[in-house]
C-alpha positions as CSV (number, residue, x, y, z in Angstrom):
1,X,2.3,-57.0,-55.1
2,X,-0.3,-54.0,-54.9
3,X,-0.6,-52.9,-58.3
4,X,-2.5,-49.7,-59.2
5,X,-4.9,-48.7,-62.6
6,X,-3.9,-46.7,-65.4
7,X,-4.4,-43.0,-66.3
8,X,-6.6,-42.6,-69.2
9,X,-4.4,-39.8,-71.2
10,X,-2.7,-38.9,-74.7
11,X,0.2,-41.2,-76.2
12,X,3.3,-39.1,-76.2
13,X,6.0,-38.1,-73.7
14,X,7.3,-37.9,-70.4
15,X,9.2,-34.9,-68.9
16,X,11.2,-36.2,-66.5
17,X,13.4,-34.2,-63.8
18,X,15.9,-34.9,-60.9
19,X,16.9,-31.5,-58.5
20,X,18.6,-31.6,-54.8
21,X,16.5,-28.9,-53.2
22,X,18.9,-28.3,-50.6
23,X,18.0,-28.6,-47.2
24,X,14.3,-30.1,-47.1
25,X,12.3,-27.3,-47.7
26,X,8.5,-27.1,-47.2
27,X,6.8,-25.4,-49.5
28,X,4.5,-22.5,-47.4
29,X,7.8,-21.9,-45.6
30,X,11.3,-19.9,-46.2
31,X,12.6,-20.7,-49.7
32,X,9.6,-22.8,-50.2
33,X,7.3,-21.0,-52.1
34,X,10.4,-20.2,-54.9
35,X,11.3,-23.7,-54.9
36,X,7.8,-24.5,-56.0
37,X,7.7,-21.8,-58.8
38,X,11.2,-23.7,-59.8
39,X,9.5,-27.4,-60.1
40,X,6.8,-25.7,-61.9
41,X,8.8,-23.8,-64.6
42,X,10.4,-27.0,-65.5
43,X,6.9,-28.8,-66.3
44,X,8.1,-32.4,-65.2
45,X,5.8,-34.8,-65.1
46,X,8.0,-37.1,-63.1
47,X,10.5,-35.4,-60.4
48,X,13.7,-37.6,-59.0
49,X,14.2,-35.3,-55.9
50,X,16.9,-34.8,-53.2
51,X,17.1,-33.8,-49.8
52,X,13.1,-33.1,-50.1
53,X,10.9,-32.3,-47.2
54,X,8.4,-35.6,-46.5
55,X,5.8,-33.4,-46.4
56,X,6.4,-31.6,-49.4
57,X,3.6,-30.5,-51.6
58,X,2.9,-29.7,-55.2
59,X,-0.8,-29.5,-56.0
60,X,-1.8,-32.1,-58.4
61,X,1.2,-34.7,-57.5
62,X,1.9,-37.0,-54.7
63,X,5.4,-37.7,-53.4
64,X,6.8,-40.4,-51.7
65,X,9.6,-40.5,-49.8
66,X,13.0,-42.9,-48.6
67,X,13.1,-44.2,-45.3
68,X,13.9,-41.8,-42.2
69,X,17.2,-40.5,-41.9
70,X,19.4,-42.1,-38.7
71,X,20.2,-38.4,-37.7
72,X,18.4,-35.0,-39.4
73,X,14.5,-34.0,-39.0
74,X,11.5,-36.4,-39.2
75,X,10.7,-35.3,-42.2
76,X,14.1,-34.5,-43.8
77,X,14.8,-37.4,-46.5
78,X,17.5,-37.9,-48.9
79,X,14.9,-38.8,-51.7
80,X,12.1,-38.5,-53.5
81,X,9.3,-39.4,-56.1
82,X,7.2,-37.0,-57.2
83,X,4.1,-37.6,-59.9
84,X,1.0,-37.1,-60.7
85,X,0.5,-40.8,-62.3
86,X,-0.4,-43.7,-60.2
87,X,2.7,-45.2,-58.4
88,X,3.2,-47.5,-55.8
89,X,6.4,-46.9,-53.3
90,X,8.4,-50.2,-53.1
91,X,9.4,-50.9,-49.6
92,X,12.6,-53.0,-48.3
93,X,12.0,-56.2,-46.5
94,X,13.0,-55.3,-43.4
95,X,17.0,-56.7,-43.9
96,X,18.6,-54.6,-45.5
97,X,21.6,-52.1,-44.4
98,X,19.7,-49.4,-43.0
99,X,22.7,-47.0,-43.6
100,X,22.2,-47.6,-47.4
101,X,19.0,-48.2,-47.6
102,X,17.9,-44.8,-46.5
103,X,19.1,-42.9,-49.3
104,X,16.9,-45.1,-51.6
105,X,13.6,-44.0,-53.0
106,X,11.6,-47.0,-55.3
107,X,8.4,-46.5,-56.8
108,X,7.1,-48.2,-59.8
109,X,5.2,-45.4,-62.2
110,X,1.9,-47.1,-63.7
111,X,1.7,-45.5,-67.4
112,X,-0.7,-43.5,-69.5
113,X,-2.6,-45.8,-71.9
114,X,-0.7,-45.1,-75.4
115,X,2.7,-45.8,-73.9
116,X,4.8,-48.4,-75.4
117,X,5.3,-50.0,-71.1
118,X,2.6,-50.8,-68.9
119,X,5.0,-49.5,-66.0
120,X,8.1,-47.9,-65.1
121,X,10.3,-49.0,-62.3
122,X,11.6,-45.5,-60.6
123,X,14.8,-45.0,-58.0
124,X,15.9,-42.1,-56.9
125,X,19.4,-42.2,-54.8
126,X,22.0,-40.3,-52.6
127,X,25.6,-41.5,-52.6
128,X,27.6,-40.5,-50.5
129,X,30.4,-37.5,-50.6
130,X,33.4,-36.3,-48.8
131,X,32.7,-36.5,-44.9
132,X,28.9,-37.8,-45.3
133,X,30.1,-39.7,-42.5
134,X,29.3,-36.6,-40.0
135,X,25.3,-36.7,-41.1
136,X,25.2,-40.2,-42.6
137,X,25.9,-42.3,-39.4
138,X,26.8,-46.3,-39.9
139,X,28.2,-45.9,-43.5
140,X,31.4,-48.3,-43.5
141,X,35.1,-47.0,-43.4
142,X,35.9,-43.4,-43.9
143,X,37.1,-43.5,-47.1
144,X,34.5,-42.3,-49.9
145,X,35.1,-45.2,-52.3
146,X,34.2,-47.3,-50.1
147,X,31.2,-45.4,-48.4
148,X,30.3,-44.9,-51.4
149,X,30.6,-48.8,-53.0
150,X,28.7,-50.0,-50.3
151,X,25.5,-47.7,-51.2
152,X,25.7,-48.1,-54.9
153,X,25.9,-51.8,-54.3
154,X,22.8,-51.9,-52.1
155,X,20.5,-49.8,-54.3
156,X,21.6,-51.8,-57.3
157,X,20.3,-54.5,-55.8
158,X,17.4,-53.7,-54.6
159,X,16.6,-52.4,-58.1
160,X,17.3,-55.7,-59.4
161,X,15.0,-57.1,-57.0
162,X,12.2,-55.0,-57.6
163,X,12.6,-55.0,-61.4
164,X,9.8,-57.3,-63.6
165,X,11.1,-58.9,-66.6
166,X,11.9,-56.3,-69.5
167,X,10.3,-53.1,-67.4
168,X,12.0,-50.3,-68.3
169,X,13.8,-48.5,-65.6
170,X,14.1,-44.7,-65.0
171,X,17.0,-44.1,-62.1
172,X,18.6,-40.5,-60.9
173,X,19.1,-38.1,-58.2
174,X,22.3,-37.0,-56.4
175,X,25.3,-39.5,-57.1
176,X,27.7,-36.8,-55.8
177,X,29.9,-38.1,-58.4
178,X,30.6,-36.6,-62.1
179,X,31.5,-39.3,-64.7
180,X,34.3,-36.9,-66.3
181,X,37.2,-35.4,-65.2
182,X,37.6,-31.1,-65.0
183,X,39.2,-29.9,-68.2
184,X,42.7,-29.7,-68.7
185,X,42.8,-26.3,-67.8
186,X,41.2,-26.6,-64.8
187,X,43.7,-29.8,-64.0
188,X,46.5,-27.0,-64.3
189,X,44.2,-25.1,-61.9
190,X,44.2,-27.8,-59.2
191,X,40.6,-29.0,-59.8
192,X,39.9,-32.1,-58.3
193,X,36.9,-34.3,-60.0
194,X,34.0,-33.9,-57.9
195,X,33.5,-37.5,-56.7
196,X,36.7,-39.4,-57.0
197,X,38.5,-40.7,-59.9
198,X,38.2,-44.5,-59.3
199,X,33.9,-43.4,-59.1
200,X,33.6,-42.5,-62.5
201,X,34.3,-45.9,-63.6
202,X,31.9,-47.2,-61.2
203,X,29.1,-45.3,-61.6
204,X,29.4,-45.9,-65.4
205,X,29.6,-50.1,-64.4
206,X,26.4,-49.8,-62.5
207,X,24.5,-47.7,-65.3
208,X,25.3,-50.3,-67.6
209,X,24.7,-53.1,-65.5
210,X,21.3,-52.3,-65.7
211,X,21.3,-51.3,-69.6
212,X,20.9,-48.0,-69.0
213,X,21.8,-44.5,-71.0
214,X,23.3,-41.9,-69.1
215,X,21.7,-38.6,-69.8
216,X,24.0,-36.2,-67.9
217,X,27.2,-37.8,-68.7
218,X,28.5,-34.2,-70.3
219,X,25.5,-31.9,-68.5
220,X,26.8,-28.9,-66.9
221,X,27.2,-28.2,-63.0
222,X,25.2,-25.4,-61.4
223,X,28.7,-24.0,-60.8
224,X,29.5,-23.1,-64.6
225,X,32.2,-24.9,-66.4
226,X,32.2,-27.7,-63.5
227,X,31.0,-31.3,-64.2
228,X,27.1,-32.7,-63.2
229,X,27.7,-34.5,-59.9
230,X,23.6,-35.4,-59.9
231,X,22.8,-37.9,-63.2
232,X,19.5,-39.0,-65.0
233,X,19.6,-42.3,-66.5
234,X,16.9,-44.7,-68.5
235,X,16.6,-47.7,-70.3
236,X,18.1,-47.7,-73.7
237,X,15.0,-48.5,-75.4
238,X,13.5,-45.3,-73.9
239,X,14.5,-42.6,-76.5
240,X,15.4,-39.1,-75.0
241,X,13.6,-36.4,-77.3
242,X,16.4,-33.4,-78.0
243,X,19.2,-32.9,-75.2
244,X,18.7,-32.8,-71.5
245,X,17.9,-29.7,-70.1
246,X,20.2,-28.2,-67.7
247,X,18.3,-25.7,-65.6
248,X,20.2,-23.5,-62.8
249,X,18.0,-22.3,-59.8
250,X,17.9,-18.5,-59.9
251,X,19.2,-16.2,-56.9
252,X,16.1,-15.8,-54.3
253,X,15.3,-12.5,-53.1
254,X,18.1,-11.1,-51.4
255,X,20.7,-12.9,-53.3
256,X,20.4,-16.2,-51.4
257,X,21.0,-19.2,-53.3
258,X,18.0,-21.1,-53.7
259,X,20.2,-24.6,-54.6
260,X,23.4,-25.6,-55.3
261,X,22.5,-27.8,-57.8
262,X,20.9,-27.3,-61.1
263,X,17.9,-29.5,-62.5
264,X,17.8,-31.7,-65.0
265,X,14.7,-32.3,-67.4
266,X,14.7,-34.7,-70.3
267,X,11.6,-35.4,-72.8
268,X,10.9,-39.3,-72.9
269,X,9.2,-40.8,-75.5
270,X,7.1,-43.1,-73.4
């Protein structure tokens, strides 16, 4: 296993984000250029990030990508790692289900000296939502419980795999699945839970399968008074400092959208 050196900075924290940027941008092109004023506002050190552009560049950080989509762009990827500390992308082994396996990104984060872990192990994921099927060839089924069972199952275990004894593990991105139900109000209104029903007690068994805290479980939606459908979760003994931040993309110029998801930042003290 390649294993990488450690930055020489201050003890302290680590900002960490997730965002879905919506539809790979790059950033000299289109939306890019707001997109990267976006990342920037948010000062993460760390970025979990979706449907991100392989070639995507922030000055000062590297990103690595998941595998190549079956169908979609060379470069269009259903996750990201983004960071400015040493890291080291964790590949597959060549048998796993590709249809799964490309909506996995795994990267273990070498630490500043000062923190409390040597290194971090880092997945960012995709699961699947209603009709993935029509850009997410080979999933099984066409049901979304079962689409998405299937992709949960395989990036669980690949984490597992990839995990050293006691390394704390920092996993997000876009589960397209809230872990509440709408309000009762919007019940009345004929909300349905983003997700299904039967996936909110499933993504909560995987969290804590791994001993994880879930730091979105009541974070807003970018649509206002909705549920978060993309999650940030870490090792217990990681200590979020103050509430996760829940930050909605502004309108671009125009009055295009520039997401339609929100980002979410949290403080770690690592």
């Amino acid at each position: 296993m390649v294993d990488v050196p450690p930055v020489i900075g201050s003890e302290g924290s680590l900002r960490v984000g997730t965002w879905n940027m919506e539809k790979y941008p790059l950033a000299q092109s289109g939306k890019g250029p707001e997109a990267a004023d976006f990342l920037a506002a948010a000062r993460a050190e760390l970025w979990l990030l979706t449907e991100v552009n392989a070639r995507w560049q922030t000055p000062g950080q590297d990103l690595v990508a998941s595998p190549r989509r079956t169908l979609g762009g060379a470069q269009e990827r259903w996750a990201g790692i983004q960071t400015a500390l040493p890291m080291v992308r964790l590949l597959d082994d060549g048998r796993t289900p590709a249809a799964a396996e490309e909506s996995l990104c795994l990267a273990r984060i070498q630490m500043r000296a000062g923190s409390f872990a040597t290194t971090v192990l880092t997945a960012c994921s995709v699961l699947p939502w209603g009709g993935a099927g029509d850009s997410w060839p080979n999933l099984p089924a066409t049901d979304l419980d079962t689409q998405a069972e299937f992709v949960l199952d395989h990036h669980i275990e690949r984490i597992r795999s990839a995990r050293r004894p006691g390394e704390p593990l920092i996993w997000g991105g876009d589960f397209n699945q809230a872990l509440r139900r709408p309000n009762p109000e919007l019940q009345r209104a004929h909300h349905r839970t983003f997700g299904t029903v039967a996936g909110i007690s499933r993504l909560e068994t995987a969290f804590e399968s791994l001993e994880l805290q879930v730091l979105t479980a009541s974070a807003g939606h970018c649509i206002s008074g909705r549920e978060a459908i993309d999650h940030l979760a870490v090792s217990r003994d990681i200590s979020a400092i103050g509430d996760i931040e829940v930050l909605r993309p502004p309108a671009r110029a125009g009055g295009q959208r520039l997401s339609d998801h929100a980002a979410y930042v949290a403080d770690l003290d690592l």
